[in-house]
C-alpha positions in Angstrom: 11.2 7.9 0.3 13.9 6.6 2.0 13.8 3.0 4.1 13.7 4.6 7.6 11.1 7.5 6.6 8.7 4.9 5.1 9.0 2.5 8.3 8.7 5.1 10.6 5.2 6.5 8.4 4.0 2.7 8.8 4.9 3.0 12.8 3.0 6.4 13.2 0.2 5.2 10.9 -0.4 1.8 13.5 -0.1 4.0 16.6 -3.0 6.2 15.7 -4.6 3.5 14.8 -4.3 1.4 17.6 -5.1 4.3 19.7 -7.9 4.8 17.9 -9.4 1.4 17.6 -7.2 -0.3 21.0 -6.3 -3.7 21.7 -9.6 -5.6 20.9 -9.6 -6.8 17.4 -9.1 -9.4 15.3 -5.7 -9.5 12.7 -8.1 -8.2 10.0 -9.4 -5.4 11.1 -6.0 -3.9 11.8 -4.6 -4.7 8.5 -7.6 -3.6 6.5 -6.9 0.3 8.6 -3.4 0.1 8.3 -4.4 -0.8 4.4 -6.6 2.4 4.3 -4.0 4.6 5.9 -1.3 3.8 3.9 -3.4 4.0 0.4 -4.3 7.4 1.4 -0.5 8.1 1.7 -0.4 6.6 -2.0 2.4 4.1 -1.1 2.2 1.5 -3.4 0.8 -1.5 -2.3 -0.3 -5.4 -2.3 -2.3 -7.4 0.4 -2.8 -10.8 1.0 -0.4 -11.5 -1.5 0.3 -15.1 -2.0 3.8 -16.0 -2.4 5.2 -19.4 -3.9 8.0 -21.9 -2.8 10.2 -23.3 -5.1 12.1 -26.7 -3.8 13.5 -28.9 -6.4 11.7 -29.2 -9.3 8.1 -28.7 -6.6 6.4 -25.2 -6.9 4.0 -24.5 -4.5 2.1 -21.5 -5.8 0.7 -20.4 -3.1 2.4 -21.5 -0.1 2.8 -18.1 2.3 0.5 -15.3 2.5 2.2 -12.0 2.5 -0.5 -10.0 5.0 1.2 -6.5 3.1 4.1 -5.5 0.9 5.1 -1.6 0.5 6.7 -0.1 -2.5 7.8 -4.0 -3.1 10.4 -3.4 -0.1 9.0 -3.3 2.9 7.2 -6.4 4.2 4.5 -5.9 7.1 3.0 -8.9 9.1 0.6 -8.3 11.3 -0.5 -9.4 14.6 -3.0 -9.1 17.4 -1.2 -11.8 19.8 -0.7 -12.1 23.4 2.4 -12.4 23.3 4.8 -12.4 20.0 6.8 -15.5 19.7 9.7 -16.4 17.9 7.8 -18.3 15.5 6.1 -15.2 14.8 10.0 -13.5 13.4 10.9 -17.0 11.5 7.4 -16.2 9.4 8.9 -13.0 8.7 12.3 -13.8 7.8 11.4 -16.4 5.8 9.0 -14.3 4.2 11.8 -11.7 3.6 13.9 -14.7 2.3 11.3 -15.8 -0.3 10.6 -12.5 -1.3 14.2 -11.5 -1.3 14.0 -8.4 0.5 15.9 -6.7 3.5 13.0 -5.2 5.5 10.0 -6.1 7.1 7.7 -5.2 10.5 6.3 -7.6 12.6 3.2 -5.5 14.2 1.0 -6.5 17.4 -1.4 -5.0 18.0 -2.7 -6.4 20.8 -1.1 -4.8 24.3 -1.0 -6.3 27.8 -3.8 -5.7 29.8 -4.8 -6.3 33.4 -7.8 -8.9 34.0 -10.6 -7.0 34.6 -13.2 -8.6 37.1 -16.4 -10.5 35.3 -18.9 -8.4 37.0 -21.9 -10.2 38.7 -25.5 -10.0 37.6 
């Protein structure tokens, strides 16, 4: 599967599940669907995968947590933020540094919503 086709699966699988599921959630719960969805695609996969830094002679084994890698080329953070900050791409590039790798998606799942009034009781 080529680079596009497999981001734009990953794209179409969050949207149905956002839909599905909305705004409301916490990182998790997103990434454990988007998990599911993707292993019934049978993409090859890896969660939570702990990545180390190497500085000098210093290894830190598990210094960056990978939320999920696809077919060991595509990197996937997700989010359910506010509002996604450029911290938020520096932890992806230099999670596409470490990993050596050229792609990667930043997902929020969390969308803007109005205030809705606190009703009173």
């Amino acid at each position: 599967m080529e680079i596009n086709e497999l981001t734009g699966l990953i794209v179409n699988l969050s949207i149905k599940k956002h839909s599905h599921i909305g705004p409301g959630c916490f990182e998790k719960v997103y990434e454990e669907l988007l998990h599911y969805e993707m292993q019934k695609s049978n993409l090859a996969l890896h969660r939570q995968l702990l990545m180390p830094i190497s500085y000098e002679a210093l290894r830190i084994e598990d210094a960056y947590k990978l939320d999920l890698l696809v077919d060991n080329r595509l990197t996937i953070e997700v989010k359910s933020v506010e509002h996604v900050s450029t911290v938020h791409f520096k932890q992806l590039q230099t999670c596409l540094k470490f990993m050596k790798l050229k792609n990667g998606l930043l997902l929020n799942f969390k969308s803007t919503f109005e205030r809705w009034p606190i009703p009173r009781i």
